[in-house]
N, C-alpha and C positions, 0 to 999 in steps of 0.2 A: 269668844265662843266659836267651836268649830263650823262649819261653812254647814253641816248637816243636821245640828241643833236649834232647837225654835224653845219658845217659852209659853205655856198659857197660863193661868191662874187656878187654883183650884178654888172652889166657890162653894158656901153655903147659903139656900134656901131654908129661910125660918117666917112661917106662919106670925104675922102681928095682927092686929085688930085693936079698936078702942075698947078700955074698962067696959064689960057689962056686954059688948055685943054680943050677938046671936050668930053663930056661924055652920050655914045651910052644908056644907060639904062633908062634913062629917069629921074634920080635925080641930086639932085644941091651939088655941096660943101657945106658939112656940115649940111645935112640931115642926121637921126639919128634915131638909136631907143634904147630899153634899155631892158635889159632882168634881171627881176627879181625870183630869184630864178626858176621856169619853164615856168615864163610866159613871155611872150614877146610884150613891147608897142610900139607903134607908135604912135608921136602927131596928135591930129585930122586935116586933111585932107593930110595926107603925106604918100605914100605907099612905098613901095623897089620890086627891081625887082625881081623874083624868082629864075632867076640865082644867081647874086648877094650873094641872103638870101643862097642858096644852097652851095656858094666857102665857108661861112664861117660859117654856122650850125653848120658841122662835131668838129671845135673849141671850140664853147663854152661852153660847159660841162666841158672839161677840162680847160678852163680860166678862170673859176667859182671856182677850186680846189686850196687849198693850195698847193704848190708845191716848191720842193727842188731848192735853190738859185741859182745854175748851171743847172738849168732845163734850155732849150731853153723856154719851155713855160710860164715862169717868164720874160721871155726880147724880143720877139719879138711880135710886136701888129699889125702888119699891114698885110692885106689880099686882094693879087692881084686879080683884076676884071677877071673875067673867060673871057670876052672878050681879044684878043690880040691886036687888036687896040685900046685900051683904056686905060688909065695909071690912073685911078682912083684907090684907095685902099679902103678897110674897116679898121679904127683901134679901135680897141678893147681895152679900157680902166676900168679899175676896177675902183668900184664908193664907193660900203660900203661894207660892212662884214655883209651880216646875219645868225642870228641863225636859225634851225631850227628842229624839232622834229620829230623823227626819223614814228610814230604814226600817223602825223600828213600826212605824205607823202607817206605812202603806208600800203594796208593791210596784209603783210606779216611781221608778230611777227619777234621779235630781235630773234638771237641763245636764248638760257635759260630763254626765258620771256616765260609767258604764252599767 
């Protein structure tokens, strides 16, 4: 890969919960979004609550990252509801591998590039 190219993951977030729970935020099992390289979708007409968005923000930047095989953040996917009466999760699952150009994603030169 050229010296200017990195790689993150693209990731989807999908709402789970156990049979029968009650889920205070206002989304259903198996709602979802998907975040590609910095951008983050939602299908049309489906929102997420901003707590919610907020428990598992701080994640995925580093769940987007290659990471070492004994890393926790290689093996656990799922992100308790900041609500405590609520037993719904976020799980965060890797979808593709993209490439992307270092040039392409901010104006700040490599070390020894001009």
């Amino acid at each position: 890969m050229p010296d200017d190219q990195f790689q993150l993951w693209d990731l989807r977030v999908e709402v789970v919960a156990p049979k029968g729970a009650t889920l205070w935020c206002g989304a259903k099992v198996g709602d979802w979004f998907e975040l590609q390289g910095e951008m983050l979708h939602l299908p049309d007409g489906q929102g997420i609550s901003i707590y919610s968005l907020a428990s598992v923000l701080p994640l995925l930047a580093a769940k987007q990252r290659q990471a070492d095989p004994a890393d926790w953040m290689t093996t656990d996917a799922e992100i308790a509801c900041p609500d405590p009466n609520c037993t719904s999760r976020l799980k965060i699952t890797r979808t593709k591998l993209r490439t992307f150009r270092h040039g392409d994603t901010t104006a700040v030169p490599l070390k020894g590039t001009p």
